[in-house]
C-alpha positions in Angstrom: 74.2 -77.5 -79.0 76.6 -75.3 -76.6 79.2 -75.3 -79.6 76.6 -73.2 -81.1 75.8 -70.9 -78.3 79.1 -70.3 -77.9 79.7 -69.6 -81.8 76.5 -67.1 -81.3 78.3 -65.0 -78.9 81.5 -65.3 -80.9 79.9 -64.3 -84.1 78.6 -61.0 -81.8 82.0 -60.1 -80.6 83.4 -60.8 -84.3 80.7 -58.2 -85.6 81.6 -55.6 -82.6 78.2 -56.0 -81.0 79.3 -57.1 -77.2 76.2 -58.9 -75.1 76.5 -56.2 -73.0 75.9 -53.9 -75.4 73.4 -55.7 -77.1 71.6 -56.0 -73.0 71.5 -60.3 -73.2 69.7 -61.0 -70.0 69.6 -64.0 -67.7 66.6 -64.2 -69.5 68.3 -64.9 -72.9 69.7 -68.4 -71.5 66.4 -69.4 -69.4 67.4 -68.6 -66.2 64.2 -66.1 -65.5 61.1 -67.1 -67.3 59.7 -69.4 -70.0 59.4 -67.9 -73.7 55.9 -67.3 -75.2 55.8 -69.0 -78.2 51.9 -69.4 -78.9 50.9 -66.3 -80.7 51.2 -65.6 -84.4 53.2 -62.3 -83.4 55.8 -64.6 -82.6 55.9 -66.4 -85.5 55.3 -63.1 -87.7 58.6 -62.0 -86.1 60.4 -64.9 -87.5 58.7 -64.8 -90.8 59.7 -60.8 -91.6 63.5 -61.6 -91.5 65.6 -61.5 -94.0 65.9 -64.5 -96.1 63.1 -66.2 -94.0 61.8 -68.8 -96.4 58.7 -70.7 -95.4 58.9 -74.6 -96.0 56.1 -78.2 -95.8 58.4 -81.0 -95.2 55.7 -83.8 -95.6 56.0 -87.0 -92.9 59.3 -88.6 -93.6 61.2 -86.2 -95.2 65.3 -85.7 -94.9 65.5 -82.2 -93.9 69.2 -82.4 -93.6 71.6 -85.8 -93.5 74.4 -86.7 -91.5 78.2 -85.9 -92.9 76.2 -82.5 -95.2 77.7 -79.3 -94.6 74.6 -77.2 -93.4 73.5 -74.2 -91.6 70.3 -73.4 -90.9 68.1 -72.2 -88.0 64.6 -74.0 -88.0 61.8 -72.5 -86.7 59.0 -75.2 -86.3 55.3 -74.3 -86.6 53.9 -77.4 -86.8 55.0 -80.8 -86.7 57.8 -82.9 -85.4 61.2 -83.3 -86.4 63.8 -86.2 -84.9 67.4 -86.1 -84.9 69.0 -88.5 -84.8 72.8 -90.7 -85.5 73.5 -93.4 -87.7 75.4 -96.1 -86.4 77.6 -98.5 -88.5 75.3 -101.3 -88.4 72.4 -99.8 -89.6 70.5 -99.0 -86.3 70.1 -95.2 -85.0 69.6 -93.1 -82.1 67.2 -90.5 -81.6 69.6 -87.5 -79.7 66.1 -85.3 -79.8 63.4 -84.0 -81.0 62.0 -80.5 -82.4 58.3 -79.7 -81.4 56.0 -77.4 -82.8 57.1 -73.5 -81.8 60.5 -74.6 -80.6 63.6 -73.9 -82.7 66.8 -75.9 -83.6 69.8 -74.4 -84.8 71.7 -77.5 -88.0 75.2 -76.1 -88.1 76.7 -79.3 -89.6 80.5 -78.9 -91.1 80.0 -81.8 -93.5 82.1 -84.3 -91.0 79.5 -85.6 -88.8 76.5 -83.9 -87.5 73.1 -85.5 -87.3 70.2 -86.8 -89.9 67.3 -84.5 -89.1 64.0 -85.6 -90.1 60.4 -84.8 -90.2 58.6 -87.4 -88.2 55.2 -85.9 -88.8 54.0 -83.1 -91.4 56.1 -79.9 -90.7 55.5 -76.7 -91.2 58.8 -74.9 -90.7 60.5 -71.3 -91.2 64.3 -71.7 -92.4 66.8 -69.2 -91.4 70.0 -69.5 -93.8 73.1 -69.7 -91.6 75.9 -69.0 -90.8 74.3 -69.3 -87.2 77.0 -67.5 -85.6 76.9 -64.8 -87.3 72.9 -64.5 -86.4 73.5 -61.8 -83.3 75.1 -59.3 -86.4 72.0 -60.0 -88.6 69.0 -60.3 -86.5 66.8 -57.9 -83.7 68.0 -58.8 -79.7 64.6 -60.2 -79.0 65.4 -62.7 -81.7 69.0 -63.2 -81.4 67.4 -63.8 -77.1 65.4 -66.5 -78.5 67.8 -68.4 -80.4 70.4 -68.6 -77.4 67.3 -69.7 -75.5 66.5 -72.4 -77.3 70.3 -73.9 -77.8 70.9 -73.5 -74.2 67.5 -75.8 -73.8 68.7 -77.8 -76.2 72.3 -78.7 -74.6 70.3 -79.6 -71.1 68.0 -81.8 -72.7 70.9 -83.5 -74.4 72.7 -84.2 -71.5 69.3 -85.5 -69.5 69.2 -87.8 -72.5 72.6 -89.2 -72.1 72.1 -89.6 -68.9 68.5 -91.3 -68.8 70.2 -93.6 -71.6 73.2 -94.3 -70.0 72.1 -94.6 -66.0 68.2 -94.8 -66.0 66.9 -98.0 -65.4 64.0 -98.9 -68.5 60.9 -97.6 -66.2 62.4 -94.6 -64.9 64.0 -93.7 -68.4 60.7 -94.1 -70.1 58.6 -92.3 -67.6 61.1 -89.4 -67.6 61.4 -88.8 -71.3 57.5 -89.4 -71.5 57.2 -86.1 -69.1 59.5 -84.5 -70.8 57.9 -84.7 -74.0 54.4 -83.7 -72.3 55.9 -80.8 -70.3 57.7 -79.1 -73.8 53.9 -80.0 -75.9 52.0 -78.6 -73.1 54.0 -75.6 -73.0 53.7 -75.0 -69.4 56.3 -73.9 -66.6 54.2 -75.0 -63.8 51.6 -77.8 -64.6 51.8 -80.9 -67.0 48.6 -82.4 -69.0 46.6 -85.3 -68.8 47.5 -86.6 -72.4 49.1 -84.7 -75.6 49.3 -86.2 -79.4 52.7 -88.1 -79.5 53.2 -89.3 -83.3 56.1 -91.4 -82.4 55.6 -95.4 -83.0 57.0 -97.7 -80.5 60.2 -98.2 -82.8 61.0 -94.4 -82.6 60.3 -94.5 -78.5 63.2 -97.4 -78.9 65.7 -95.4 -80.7 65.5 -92.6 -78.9 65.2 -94.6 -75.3 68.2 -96.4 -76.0 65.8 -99.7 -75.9 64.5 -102.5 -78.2 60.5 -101.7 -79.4 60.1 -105.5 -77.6 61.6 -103.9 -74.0 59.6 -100.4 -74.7 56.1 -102.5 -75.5 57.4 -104.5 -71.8 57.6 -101.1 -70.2 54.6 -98.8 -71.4 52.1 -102.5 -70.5 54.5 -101.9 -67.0 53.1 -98.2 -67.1 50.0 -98.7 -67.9 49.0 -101.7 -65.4 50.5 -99.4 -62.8 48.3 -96.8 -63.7 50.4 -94.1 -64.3 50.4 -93.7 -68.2 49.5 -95.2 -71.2 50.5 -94.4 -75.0 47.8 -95.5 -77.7 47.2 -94.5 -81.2 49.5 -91.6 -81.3 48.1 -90.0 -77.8 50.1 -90.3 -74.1 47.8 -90.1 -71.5 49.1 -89.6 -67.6 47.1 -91.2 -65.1 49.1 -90.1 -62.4 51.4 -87.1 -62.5 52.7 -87.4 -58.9 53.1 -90.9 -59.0 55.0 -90.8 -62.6 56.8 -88.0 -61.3 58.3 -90.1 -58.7 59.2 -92.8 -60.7 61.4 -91.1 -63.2 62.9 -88.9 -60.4 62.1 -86.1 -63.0 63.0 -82.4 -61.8 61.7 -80.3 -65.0 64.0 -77.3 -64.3 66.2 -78.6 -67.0 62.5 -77.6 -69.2 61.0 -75.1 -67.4 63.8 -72.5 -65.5 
């Protein structure tokens, strides 16, 4: 998260490249537009790097556990990947998820970090770390898209601490449900009227904060309100304005 953004620019002044130098724009931290990440240019970019190695993890799969010194930078193509913490009674908690041409950044020391797992088929490049040292190894466009995405990461974070920790059930449900839906639609400006959502209602409930009894309580809520409904792996939104109000969501956390 910002740890790692700030180990990114560390690792460029280490190697005597300066941001400056280097011309990091507000752009590079999502403060001007949203990144294009639809094409297969932009996935041929990442596949041309050095050490690139393209990887299936097949539904389920541990791409990395918890307390396992890692570093990698994962660029997913297709797929979803949770992460998520491990708590000393057995439950977990979803912190976030990696959808299909967004990155993650695992730079796990061996005394913590999170269990990151493929919740779906994934298709994924891996970048060997060290991350920090990524601004010395890889092209500015690149090195722009990997500060991007950690910066994106750390706000979505902190909405989820805050949906989990201060969100009533309803409005913590309808915000993370357009969340999800703005970040698969991949617009900055309109949202869909349903997307493919392979989470079951026990992975909602880890990563809501809520028991799968409360989130089945809240998507009937939802639905008989007619704003949304989740079925068979697909989200529909009935009514974006009216959802919209009920989370209080402001997507500029997604979209700036």
């Amino acid at each position: 998260m910002m740890v790692c953004v700030l180990r990114l620019i560390e690792g460029a002044i280490i190697g005597g490249s300066y941001l400056g130098k280097m011309g990091l724009s507000k752009q590079a931290f999502g403060l001007a537009r949203e990144p294009t990440l639809a094409d297969a240019s932009w996935e041929k970019g990442f596949s041309v790097l050095p050490g690139a190695v393209r990887r299936l993890y097949p539904a389920n799969t541990t791409i990395v556990r918890e307390h396992q010194a890692s570093s990698l930078i994962l660029v997913v193509t297709a797929g979803w990947v949770a992460f998520f913490k491990t708590l000393p009674n057995g439950s977990r908690h979803i912190i976030d998820f990696a959808l299909p041409r967004e990155i993650a950044s695992i730079e796990f020391s061996g005394e913590g970090g999170e269990t990151v797992t493929a919740l779906s088929d994934v298709t994924a490049i891996g970048l060997i770390g060290p991350v920090r040292t990524c601004l010395s190894r890889y092209p500015q466009s690149i090195c722009e898209t990997i500060l991007l995405a950690e910066a994106r990461r750390y706000s979505r974070v902190t909405e989820h601490l805050a949906g989990v920790s201060r969100r009533g059930p309803v409005q913590r449900t309808a915000h993370f449900l357009l969340e999800l839906a703005c970040r698969a639609h991949r617009s900055a400006t309109t949202y869909p009227d349903r997307f493919e959502c392979p989470l079951t209602q026990a992975e909602l409930a880890d990563a809501l904060g809520l028991s799968a009894v409360h989130v089945s309580r809240v998507l009937k809520d939802l639905r008989e309100s007619g704003l949304a409904s989740f079925r068979n792996g697909v989200v529909e939104l009935h009514d974006h304005a009216g959802l919209i109000k009920a989370a209080g969501f402001d997507r500029s956390y997604i979209s700036t």
